[in-house]
Every structure is written in C-alpha cells, then in structure tokens.
matplotlib code that plots the C-alpha trace (Angstrom):
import matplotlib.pyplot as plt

x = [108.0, 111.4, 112.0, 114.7, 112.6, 110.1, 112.8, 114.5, 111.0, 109.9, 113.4, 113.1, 109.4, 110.8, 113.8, 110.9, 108.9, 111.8, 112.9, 109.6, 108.4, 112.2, 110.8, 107.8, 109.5, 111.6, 108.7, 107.2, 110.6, 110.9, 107.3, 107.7, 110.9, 109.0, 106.0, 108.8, 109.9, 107.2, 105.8, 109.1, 108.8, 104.9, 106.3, 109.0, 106.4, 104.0, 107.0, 106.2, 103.4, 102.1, 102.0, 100.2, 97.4, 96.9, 96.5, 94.2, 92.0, 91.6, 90.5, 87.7, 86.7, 85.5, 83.9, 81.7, 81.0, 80.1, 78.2, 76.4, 75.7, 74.1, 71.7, 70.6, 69.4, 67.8, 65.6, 65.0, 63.6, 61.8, 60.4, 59.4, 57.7, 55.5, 53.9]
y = [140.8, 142.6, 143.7, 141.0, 138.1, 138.9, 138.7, 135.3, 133.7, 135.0, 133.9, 130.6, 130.1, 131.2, 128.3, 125.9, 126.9, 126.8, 123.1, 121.9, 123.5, 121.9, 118.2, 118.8, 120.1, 117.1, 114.5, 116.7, 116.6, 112.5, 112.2, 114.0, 112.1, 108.8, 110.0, 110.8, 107.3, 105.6, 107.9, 106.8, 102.9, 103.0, 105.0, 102.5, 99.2, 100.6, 100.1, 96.5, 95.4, 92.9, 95.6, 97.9, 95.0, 94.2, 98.1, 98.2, 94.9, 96.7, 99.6, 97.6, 95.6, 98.5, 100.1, 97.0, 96.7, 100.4, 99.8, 96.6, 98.6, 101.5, 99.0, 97.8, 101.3, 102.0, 98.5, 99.1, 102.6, 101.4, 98.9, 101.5, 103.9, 100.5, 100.1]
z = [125.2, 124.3, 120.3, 120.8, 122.0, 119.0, 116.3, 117.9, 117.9, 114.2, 113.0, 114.8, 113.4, 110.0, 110.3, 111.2, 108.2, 105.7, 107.0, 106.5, 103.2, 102.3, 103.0, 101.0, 98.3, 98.3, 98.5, 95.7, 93.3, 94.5, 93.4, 89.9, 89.2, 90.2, 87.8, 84.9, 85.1, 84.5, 81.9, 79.9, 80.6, 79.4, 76.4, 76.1, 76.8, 73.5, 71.6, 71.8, 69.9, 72.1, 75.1, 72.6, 71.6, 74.9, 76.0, 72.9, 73.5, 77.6, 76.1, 73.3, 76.7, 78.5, 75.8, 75.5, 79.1, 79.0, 76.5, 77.7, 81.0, 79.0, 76.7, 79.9, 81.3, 78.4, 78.3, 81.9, 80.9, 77.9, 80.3, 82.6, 80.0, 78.4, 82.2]

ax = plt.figure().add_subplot(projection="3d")
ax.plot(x, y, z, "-o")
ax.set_aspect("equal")
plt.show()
C-alpha cells in the first residue's frame, strides 16, 4: 500500500467518523433541549396548586403502599420466627 493510499483511506475513515459523531451529537443536543422543556413546563405545572396537590397526594399514595407492602414482610417474618 502506497503513503498515498494510506492517507486517502485515514482521511476518508476520519470524514466518516466526524459525520457520524456529528449525528450523535445532534440527537444528544435534540434530546437535552427536549429534557429542558419539560423540566420548565413541570416547573411551570407546580405553579398550580391543583397540579401540586395532586403531585403531593401521588407521592402520600406510594408511601402508604410502601408501607403496607413492608408491614406485610414483617408479619410474614414474625409469622415465620413463632413456628
């Protein structure tokens, strides 16, 4: 392989390289824009009260549930230990 074949290739691999890391870049910036906006509408929704109520009441319902689910365990283990 001639100097000059090697350099045409490693600039043409090099090209290749460049366009694609160029897309993923793009997807990347398209995806942290995308992220920005709805960081700023979910700031802008717990401006209402009822969106911040009904964020608040989601958030009591699975710390009950968790809760429920943990009491269980424990019976079941308290169960276990009385046998």
């Amino acid at each position: 392989m001639s100097i000059k074949t090697f350099f045409k290739n490693a600039f043409s691999d090099m090209k290749a390289d460049a366009k694609a890391q160029h897309e993923v870049d793009k997807a990347n910036m398209a995806a942290v824009k995308a992220e920005s906006k709805a960081q700023w509408e979910e700031a802008k929704a717990m401006g209402k009260p009822e969106t911040h109520k009904a964020m608040m009441q989601k958030q009591r319902d699975e710390q009950i549930a968790d809760a429920k689910k943990r009491e269980t365990a424990a019976k079941s283990r308290i169960d276990t230990a009385k046998k």
